[in-house]
N, C-alpha and C positions, 0 to 999 in steps of 0.2 A: 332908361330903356322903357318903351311905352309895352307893357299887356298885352294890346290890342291890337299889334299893328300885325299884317302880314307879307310874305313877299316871294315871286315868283321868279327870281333874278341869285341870283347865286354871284359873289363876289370873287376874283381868281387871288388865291393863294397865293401869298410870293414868302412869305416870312412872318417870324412872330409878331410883329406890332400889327403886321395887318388882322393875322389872327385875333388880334386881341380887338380890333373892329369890328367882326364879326360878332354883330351884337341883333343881328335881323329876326324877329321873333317865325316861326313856322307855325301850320295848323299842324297837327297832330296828323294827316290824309297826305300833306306834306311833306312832312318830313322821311314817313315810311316808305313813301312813293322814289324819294330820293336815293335813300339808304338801301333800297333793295336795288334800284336800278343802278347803283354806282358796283353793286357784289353780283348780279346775277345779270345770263348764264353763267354756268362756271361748273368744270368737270367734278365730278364726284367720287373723290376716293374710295378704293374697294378692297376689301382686307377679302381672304379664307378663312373662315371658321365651323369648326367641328358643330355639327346639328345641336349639341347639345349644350355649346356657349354660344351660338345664336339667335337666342330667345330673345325678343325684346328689339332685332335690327331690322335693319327694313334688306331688302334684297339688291344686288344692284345690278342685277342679269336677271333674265328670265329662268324659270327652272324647265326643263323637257325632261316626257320621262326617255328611259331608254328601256323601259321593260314594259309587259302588260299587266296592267292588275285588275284580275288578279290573273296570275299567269298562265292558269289553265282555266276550262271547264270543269264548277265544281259545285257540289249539293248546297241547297241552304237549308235543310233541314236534315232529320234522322229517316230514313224508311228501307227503301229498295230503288236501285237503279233499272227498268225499265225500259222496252220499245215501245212506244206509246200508240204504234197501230196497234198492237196485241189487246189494245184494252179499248178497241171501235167499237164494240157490241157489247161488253159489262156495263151492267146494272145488278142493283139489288135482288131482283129475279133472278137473274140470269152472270151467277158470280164466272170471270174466269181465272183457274188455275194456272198457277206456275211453280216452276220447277228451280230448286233454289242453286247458285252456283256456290261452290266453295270456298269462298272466299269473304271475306268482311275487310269492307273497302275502311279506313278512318282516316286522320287527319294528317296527311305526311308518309300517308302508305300508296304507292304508286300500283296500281290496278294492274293483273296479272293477265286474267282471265275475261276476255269478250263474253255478254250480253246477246246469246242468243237470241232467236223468236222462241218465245214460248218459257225463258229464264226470264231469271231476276237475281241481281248481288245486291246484298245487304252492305247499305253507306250509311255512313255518319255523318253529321252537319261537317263543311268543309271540306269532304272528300274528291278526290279528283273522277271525274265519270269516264267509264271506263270503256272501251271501244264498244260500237251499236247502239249502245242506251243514247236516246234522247230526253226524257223524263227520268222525276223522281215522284217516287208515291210515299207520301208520308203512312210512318208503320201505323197509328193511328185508322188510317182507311184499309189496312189488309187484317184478314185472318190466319195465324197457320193451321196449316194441314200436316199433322206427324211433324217431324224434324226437316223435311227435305222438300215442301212444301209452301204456297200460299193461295191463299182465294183473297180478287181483289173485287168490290162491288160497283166500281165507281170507274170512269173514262179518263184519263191523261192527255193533256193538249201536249203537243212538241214544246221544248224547254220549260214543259212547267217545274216550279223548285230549281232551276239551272240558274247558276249564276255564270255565265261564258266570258272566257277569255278577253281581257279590255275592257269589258262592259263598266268598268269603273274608273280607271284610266287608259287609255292606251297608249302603244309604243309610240313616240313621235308626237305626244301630245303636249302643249304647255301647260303645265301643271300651276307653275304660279308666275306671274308675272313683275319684274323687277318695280319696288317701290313697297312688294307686299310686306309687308313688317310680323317677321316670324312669333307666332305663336305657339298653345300646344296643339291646335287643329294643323296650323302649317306643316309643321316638326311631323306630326303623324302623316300625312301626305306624303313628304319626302321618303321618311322611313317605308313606304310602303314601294316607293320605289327603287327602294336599297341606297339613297344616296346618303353618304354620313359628311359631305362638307358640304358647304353652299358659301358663294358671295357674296358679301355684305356690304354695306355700305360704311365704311371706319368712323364713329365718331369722330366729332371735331373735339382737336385738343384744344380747350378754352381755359387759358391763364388766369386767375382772379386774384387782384392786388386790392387789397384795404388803404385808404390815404388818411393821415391825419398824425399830432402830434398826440393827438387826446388818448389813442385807442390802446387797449391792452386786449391780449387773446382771453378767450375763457380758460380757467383755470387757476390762471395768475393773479399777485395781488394789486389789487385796485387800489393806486396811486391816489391823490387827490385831484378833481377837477379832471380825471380822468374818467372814461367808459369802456366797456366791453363792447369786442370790435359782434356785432349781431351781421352786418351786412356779408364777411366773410360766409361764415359758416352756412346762412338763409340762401344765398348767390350760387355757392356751391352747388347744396341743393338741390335749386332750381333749375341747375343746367343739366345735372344729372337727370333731374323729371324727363327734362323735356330733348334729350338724344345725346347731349352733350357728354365730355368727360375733363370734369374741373381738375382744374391742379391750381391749389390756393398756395399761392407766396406769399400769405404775411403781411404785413403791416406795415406801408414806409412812411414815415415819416415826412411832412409839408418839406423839403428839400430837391431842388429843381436838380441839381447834377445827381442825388441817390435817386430819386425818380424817374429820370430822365434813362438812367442802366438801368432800372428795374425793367421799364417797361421795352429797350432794346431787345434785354434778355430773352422775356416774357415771348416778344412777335418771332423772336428767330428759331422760338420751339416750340411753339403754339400754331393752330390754325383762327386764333381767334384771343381779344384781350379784355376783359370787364373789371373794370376798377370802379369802385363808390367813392367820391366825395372829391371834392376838388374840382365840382363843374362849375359856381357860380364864378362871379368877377372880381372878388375880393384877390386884394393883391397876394394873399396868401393860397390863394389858387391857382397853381403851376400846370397842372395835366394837361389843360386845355392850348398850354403855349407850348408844351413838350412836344405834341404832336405834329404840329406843320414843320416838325425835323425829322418825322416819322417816316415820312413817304405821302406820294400821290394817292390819289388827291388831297387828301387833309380829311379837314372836318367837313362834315355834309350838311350838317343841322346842330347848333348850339343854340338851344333857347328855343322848348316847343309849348305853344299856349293849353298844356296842359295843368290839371291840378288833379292833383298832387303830381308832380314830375317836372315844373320848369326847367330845369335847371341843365335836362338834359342833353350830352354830346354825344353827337354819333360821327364815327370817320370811319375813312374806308384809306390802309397805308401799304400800297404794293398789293392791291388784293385780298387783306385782311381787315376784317370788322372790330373796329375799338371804341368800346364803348366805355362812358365816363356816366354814372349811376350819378343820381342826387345823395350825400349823406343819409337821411334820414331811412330810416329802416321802410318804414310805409310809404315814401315816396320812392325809393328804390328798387323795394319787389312789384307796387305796381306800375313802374314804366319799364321794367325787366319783363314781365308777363304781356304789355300789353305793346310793349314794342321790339323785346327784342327775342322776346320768343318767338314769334313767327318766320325770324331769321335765323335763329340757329335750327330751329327744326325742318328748315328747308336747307340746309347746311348740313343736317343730318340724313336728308333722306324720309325724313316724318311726313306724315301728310297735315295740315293746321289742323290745329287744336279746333276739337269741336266742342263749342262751351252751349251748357242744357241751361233755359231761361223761364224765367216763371215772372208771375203778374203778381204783383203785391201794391198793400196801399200803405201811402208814406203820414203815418200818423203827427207828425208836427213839420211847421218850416223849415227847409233848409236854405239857408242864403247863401247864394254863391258872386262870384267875378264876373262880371261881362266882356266878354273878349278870352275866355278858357273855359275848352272843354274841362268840365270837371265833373272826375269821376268818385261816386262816396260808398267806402265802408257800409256795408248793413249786415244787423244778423236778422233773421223770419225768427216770425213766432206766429202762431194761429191766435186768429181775431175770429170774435161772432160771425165776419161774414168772407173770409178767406185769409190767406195768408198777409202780416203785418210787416212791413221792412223798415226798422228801426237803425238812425243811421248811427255809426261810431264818431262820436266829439272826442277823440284822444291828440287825433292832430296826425301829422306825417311824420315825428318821430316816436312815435307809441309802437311796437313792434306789434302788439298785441289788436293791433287795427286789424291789421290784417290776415294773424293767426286765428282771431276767434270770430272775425266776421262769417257767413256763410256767402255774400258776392257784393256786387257792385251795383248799381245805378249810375246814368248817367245827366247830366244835368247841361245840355247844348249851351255854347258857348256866348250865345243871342239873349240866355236869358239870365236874370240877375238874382233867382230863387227856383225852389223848386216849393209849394202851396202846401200846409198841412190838407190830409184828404184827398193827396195826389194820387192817381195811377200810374205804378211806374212798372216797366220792365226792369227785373234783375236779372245781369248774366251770374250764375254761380259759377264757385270757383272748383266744386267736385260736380261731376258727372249726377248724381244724386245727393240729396237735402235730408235730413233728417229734424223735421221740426222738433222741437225740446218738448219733453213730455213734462214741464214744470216750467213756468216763466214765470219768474220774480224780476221785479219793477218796481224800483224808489230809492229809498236811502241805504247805501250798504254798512254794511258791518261785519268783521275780521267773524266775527258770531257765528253769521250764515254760514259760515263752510264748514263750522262742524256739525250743525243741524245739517245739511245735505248729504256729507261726507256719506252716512250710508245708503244714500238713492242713489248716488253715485257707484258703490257695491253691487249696488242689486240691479248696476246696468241702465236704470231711468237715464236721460239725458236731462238738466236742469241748465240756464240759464237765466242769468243776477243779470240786469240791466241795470247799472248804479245812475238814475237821472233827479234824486233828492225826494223826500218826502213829499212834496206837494206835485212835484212830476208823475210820481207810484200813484199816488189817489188821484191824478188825471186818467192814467192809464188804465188804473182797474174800471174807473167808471164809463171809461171805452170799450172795458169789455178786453181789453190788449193782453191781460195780465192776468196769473190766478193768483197771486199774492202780491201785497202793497205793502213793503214793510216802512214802518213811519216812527217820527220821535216829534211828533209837534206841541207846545203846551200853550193850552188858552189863559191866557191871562184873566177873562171871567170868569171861567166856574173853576181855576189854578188845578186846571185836570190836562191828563194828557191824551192827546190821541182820539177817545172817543168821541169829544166835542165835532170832529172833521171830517164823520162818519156821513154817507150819506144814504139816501135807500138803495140796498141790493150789495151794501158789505156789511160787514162783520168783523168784529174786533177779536183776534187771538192775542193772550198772551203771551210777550216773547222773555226777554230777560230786563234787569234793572245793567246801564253800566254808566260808571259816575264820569262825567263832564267837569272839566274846569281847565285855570290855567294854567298855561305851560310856558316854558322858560328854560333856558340853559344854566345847572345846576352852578353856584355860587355866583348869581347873580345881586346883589345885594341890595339891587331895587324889586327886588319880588321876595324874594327869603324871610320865612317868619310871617309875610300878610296873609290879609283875609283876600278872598277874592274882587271883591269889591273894592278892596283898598290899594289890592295892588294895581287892577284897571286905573285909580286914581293917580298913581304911582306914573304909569307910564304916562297918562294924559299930560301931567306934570314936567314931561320932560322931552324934550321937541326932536331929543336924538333917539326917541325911542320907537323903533318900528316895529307895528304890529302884521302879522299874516292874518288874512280874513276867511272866511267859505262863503263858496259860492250860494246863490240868492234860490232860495226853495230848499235850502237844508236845513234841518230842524236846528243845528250848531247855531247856525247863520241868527236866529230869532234868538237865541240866548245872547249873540254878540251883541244885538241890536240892541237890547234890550239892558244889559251894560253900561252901553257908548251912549245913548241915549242921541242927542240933537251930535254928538261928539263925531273927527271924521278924521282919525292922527294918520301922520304916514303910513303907508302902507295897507290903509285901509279897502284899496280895490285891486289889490294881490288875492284873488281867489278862487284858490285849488280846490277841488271837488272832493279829497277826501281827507281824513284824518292823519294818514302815512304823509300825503303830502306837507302839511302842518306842519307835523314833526320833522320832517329832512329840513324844511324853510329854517325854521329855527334849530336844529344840532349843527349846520353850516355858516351859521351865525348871517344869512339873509335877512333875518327876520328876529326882534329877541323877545316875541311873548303873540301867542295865540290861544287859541282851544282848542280840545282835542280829548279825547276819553283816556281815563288811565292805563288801559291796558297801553296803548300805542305809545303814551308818553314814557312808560316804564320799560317798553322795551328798545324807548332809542334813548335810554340813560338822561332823562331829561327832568329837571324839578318839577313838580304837580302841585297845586293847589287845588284842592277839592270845590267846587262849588255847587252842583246839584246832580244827584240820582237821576238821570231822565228814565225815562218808560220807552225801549225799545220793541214796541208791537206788530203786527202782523196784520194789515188790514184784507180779508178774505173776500171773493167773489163770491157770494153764496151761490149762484149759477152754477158756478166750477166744484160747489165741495165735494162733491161725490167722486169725482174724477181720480183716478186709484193714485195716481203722481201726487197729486194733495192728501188722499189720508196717507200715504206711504211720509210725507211731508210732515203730517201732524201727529203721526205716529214717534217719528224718530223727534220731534221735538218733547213729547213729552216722556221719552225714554229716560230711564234712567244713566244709564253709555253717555248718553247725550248731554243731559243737568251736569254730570261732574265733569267733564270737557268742558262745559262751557264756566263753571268756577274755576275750575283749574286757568283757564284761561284769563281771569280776574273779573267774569260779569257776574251779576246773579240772577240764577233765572227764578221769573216770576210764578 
């Protein structure tokens, strides 16, 4: 199946082999175009609900009032009610008197007593005006005379202080119009015209099935070679955000007849059905051949030239949208967000999503496919000369792409990179951005997060961008970063860290934490050696695979340095952290790498010690003053802090 190909022609469904032909790749402009036009028009379900559970729905009738509001003539302030010819010729010269009526009008007290010429009844804000008065005089502008009196200095225009009958709503007015999505401004409107239900438009019921033999729910124990199902619960979620009302069924198993009833089940009580995983063409991918049993028309679009998202199926069966999600977490929620939330919220009654977009610059290469839109992960950080959009390397099954990103970029399907020093729009994925008031940038460590842990307290926002030590001191020297944490050692002056120093950073001391290698405990070609010898050990043995790290991490220069001209299996397996390392080899992938003690001890795995490295902090001196960095260099040299991080097995320096 080519990438690149596209196609304007739609194949007629007769059965599943044909289905399973349906192999014609869509644009992304495409497929939406198809998918919306095969569901819409289409009537709008409409529920009753009380004003005060429907917060949040859109309307689906217009509201009219039937009352006036406010329903009489009434004061908007405190004074005297008023003929306002009586007061054609006062002035401060020349005050005139009035004569008080017996009564004090206030708020829910219905007026007894008429406003002569030459009277005046004392009102209170709110009150209803009471026959003859046309004005009110705030008490402010009169004086009294005895108890039964007033002198006013000042002229009254007709309805001055009146607030009259309607003037706010009136009777037979539409007050909100079907589509308007009830708020607490909405909700007060109503109220004010005494209505306590209103129309709404009924969420869609949207079924969501998990697919896969691998998954377990959260909570439960984690089988081997198994995973926790994320696309459930994230899917959910997200339809709830966005109008929806998810009802999650669980997990079925790659099994075409349990399948096949799940999803029966799912459309005949649902208004709608979103399953993950089971959209590619491996034979162990049944959903997509379940469906041409579903109902007309089928599938609309299988195979759209996005990325992260290929994979994706959309059908429309008797009227109903069934969508089949890629597995992978990050390519799941974004072709949920970017295709199929514009259909469920017009399913709801929503109006689209209005996504807020900023201009950032794209500090390194990104290389992309030619022939797919591909859209990428970024989080902002503030740069010397605007915002930076750093993009996420975790891939489409990293859940965390797309929970800690702040939006997207996009990268046209024409071209086959996007240039370090680009300008890019990002759509974000909230309404508003909150840049981080601490950006760290370089090689991570389990460390950092108890040095930040109380910036974290006291509310800062920090973000660790883990791209390797020699990534951090690219960044800081861009100006990208206020801290560059690094573990690099020069083999000339056998020092660490500050050899790599250049003008405009500055070297903090962070902690010592010891490096060496690792191994699955009674392995008996490591047990007892030196580190040296046991690298010798595996060299010697052709069945032996080693896990590597990736190229700019300081790890990475201690391997090299090892292996020397050496290049055994395994040797370009390489994961960007420590933890990785470690799972490589406890799952017996891999039977000897490096890795720092602490991570090796807490996944049960043998250690060989071989060097203390120097885990340092390379500083922006530009940036030191900035209160997120001494708050930074504060809790680093805390004491809270030093014993966390022994406790932890480093030493801080």
């Amino acid at each position: 199946m080519s990438s690149d190909m596209t196609s304007v022609s739609v194949p007629k469904i007769r059965d599943s082999r044909d289905q399973d032909q349906f192999l014609t790749i869509l644009t992304r402009e495409e497929a939406l175009v198809r998918f919306e036009a095969a569901l819409f028009p289409r009537a709008m379900p409409a529920e009753a609900r009380l004003l005060a559970a429907a917060l949040g729905y859109p309307l689906a009738r217009d509201i009219v009032a039937d009352v006036d509001v406010p329903p009489f003539d009434r004061s908007n302030v405190d004074g005297f009610a008023v003929r306002s010819a009586d007061l054609a010729s006062a002035s401060e010269a020349s005050p005139v008197r009035f004569v008080l009526n017996d009564e004090v009008i206030g708020c829910g007290t219905a007026p007894s007593r008429p406003v002569l010429s030459g009277t005046a009844t004392s009102i209170s804000t709110g009150g209803p005006l009471p026959r003859g008065a046309d004005a009110i005089v705030m008490v402010e502008h009169t004086h009294p005379v005895g108890i039964s009196a007033i002198d006013i200095r000042r002229a009254a225009s007709p309805g001055q202080f009146v607030s009259y009958a309607g003037s706010d709503i009136a009777r037979g007015e539409a007050v909100l119009r079907a589509g308007t999505v009830i708020g607490s401004r909405e909700i007060g409107m109503c109220a004010a015209c005494g209505i306590a239900q209103v129309s709404v438009v009924r969420r869609p019921r949207v079924a969501v099935i998990s697919t896969g033999d691998e998954l377990v729910q959260p909570g439960e124990m984690l089988r081997p070679a198994a995973i926790y199902d994320t696309n459930g619960a994230i899917v959910s979620a997200a339809i709830h955000e966005n109008g929806g009302e998810a009802v999650f069924l669980g997990a079925i198993a790659d099994d075409e007849q349990q399948l096949e009833a799940a999803m029966r089940k799912a459309l005949a009580t649902s208004d709608m059905l979103v399953l993950s995983g089971g959209t590619s063409k491996g034979a162990g991918d049944v959903s997509h051949r379940i469906i041409a049993r579903l109902g007309k028309p089928g599938i609309i679009a299988h195979g759209v030239a996005l990325k992260p998202g290929k994979p994706l199926c959309l059908a429309v069966c008797d009227g109903k949208p069934v969508v089949i999600l890629p597995g992978f977490p990050t390519s799941a929620m974004f072709t949920f967000h970017d295709m199929i939330v514009p259909v469920l919220r017009r399913m709801a009654g929503l109006p689209p999503r209005s996504d807020a977009k900023v201009t950032a610059k794209v500090p390194v290469r990104i290389a992309s496919e030619l022939g797919r839109t591909e859209f990428v992960m970024v989080s902002l950080v503030d740069g010397t000369e605007g915002l930076i959009a750093y993009p996420s390397g975790k891939g489409s099954g990293a859940i965390t792409s797309f929970a800690q990103a702040d939006g997207f970029l996009k990268i046209d399907a024409l071209a086959d990179q996007m240039a370090a020093g680009s300008e890019a729009e990002v759509t974000l994925f909230t309404p508003h951005v909150r840049v981080p008031d601490l950006v760290i940038v370089g090689s991570h460590c389990t460390g950092l997060d108890l040095v930040t842990a109380p910036l974290a307290r006291a509310g800062l926002v920090v973000r660790s961008i883990a791209v390797g030590s020699l990534g951090g001191l690219a960044a800081a020297k861009r100006g990208e970063c206020d801290i560059a944490p690094i573990h690099l050692f020069d083999e000339k002056s056998e020092t660490y860290n500050t050899p790599f120093l250049s003008d405009g950073l500055e070297l903090v001391p962070g902690w010592r934490r010891m490096q060496g290698i690792v191994f699955r405990a009674g392995d008996a070609r490591f047990e007892g050696l030196s580190a040296q010898a046991a690298v010798r050990a595996a060299l010697a043995d052709p069945g032996c695979t080693m896990v590597n790290r990736n190229q700019g991490a300081g790890t990475r220069i201690l391997i090299d340095r090892l292996l020397g001209e050496a290049r055994p299996d395994g040797y370009w397996n390489q994961p960007k952290s420590h933890n990785a390392v470690a799972a490589a080899i406890a799952q017996a992938r891999a039977d000897w790498g490096m890795t720092i003690a602490p991570v090796a001890h807490a996944s049960g795995l043998g250690f060989i010690a071989l060097a203390e490295e120097h885990y340092d902090l390379a500083l922006v001196t530009a940036r030191k003053q900035r209160p997120a960095v001494q708050a930074f260099l504060d809790a680093l040299a805390s004491e809270e802090t030093r014993a966390a991080l022994k406790q932890a097995g480093f030493r801080p320096a």
